[in-house]
N, C-alpha and C positions, 0 to 999 in steps of 0.2 A: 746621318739621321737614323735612329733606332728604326727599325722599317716594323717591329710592332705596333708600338703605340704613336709614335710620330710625335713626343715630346722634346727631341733637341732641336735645337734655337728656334724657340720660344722667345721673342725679342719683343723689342716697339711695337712689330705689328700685329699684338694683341689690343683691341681697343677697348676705350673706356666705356665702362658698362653704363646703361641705363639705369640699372639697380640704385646705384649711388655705391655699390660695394668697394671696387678703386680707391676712391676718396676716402671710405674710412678705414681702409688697410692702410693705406698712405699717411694718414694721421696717427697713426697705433707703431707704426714702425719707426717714426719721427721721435715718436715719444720713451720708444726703448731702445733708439739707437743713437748717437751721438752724427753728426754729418760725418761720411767717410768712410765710418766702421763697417765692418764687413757681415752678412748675417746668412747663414743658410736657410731656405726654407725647403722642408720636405714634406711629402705627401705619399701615400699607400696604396697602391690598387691590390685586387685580389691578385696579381700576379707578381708585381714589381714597385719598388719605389721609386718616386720622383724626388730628384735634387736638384737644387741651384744655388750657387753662390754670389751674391748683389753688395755692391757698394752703390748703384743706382736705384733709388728707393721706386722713383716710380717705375722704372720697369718690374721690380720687385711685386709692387700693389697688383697688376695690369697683369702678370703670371698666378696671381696665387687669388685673386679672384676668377680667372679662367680656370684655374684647378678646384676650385669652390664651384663653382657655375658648373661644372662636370662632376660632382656628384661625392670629392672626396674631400677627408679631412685632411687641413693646412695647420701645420706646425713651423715654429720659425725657432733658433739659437736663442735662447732667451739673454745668452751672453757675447758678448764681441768675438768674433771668430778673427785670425792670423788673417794677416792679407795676399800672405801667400797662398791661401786655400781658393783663391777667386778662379789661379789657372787651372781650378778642376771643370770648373763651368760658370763664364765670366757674364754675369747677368743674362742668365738663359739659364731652363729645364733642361734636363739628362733624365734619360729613363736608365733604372739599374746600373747608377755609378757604383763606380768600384769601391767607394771609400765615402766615407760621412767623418762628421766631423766627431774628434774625440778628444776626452780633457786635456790632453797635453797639445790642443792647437786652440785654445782658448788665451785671449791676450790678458784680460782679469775678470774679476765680480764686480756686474755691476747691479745687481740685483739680490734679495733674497725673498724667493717666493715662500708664499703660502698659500694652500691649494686646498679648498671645501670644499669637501664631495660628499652630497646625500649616500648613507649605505644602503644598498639598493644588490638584485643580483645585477652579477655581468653582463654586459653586454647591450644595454637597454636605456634609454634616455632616463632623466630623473621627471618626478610628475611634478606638476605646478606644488606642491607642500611639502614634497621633498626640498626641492628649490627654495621656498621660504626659510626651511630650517637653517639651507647651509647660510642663505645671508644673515639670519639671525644668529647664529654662530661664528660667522664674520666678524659681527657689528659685536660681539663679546670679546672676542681678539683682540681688535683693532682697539676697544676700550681698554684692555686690561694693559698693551703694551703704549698706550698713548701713559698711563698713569706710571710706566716704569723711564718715561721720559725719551719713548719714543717717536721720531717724528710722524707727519702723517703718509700715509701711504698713497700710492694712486689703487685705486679701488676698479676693480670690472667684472663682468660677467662673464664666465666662462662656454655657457650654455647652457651644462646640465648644474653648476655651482657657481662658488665666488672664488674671486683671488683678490688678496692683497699683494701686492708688489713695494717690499720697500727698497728705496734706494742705499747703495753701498759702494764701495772703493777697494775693496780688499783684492791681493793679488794672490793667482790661482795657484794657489799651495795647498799642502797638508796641513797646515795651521788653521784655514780659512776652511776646509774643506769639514776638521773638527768643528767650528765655530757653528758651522751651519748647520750640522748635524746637532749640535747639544740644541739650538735654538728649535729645529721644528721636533727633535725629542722629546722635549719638557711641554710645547704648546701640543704634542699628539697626548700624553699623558694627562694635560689638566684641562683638554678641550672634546677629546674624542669619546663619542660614547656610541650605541649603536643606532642613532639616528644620521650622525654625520661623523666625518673622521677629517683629520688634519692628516693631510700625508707625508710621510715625514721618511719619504723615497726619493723626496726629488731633491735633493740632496749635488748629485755632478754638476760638477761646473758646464760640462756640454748637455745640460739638457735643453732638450726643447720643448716648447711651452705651443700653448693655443694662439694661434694670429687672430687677434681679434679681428673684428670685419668680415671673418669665415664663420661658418656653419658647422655644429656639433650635432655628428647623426652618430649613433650609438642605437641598435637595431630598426627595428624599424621605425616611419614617422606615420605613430598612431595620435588619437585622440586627444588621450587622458597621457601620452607621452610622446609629445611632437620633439621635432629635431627644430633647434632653436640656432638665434643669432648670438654670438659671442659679441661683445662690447667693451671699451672702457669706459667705466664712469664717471671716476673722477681724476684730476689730476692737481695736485696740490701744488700751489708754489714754487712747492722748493724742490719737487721735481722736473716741474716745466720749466725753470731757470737752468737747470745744469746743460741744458741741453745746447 
């Protein structure tokens, strides 16, 4: 065990919150993972990062709402990780592993994000109209690729923004890696202006994305700009079937 922070094995016996926050990590990770698949979830202190690699979902929820409930933000692999990566730290936290997950330990795409973020300076939650804008810049998206014969996406809240998440199949190459790039290029070009911006960085196949059911603190949790709950909103069809 790290004898700093006292985050290895981190297992079962973390128990289910009162909050209800478990339950909707648990549902959020069902929904971007297939049963089986492997996902990292990391987290940041001011000194060190927290890793763990789950192919058990609910121990998964039951860690990274305990890393939530302590004050940090939870990121999860937004795409399937190798399953050889588990014997870095096999459904348990590590403090300050050696190694994180990088593009060439991704098994494919099965996602392609889009990520709304009020332009705000750094470092600082968005305000309630900031917030408005980026889902109304969402809901302009999500319309303009519905009419190019897109399907629907699952739709959520990030905290300080929105995402769309659409589903995908593509394998983790340089072809797909282009693909994703021309698509949130063209949508940062005909959607960003200086109220909101489509980011069109998150581009790697190993990135990691917001674990819905956690907590988005971005300086401090003021007033007129509190640290909010991330969500998913919706889930369409035809991506709760693939699952």
């Amino acid at each position: 065990m790290n004898g700093e922070t006292g985050w290895s094995n981190v297992p079962e016996s973390v128990p289910e919150r009162s909050d209800g926050k478990t339950s909707e990590i648990l549902r959020a990770i069902q929904i971007l993972r297939r049963p089986g698949e492997v996902a990292e979830i990391r987290a940041f202190t001011t000194k060190s990062t927290i890793s763990g690699y789950f192919d058990d979902y609910g121990k998964l929820a039951r860690c990274a709402a305990d890393l939530d409930a302590k004050g940090l933000q939870v990121y999860v692999t937004l795409n399937p990780v190798a399953s050889a990566l588990l014997a870095r730290s096999e459904n348990r936290l590590e403090s300050g592993p050696k190694a994180a997950t990088t593009d060439s330990d991704i098994v494919n795409r099965a996602w392609l994000p889009i990520d709304l973020d009020p332009v705000r300076p750094p470092g600082i939650s968005a305000s309630d109209s900031e917030k408005r804008a980026a889902f109304q810049r969402s809901t302009e998206i999500r319309g303009y690729l519905t009419e190019k014969g897109w399907p629907d996406p699952l739709e959520a809240d990030s905290g300080n923004g929105a995402h769309l998440l659409y589903r995908v199949d593509l394998p983790n190459d340089r072809e797909s890696l282009g693909l994703v790039k021309g698509v949130l290029a063209t949508l940062d070009f005909l959607f960003s202006d200086r109220t909101v911006s489509v980011d069109a960085g998150v581009v790697n196949s190993a990135r990691i994305w917001k674990l819905y059911g956690t907590t988005a603190r971005k300086g401090d949790d003021t007033g007129d700009r509190p640290h909010r709950h991330s969500k998913v909103l919706e889930v369409p069809k035809a991506v709760a079937a693939w699952r």
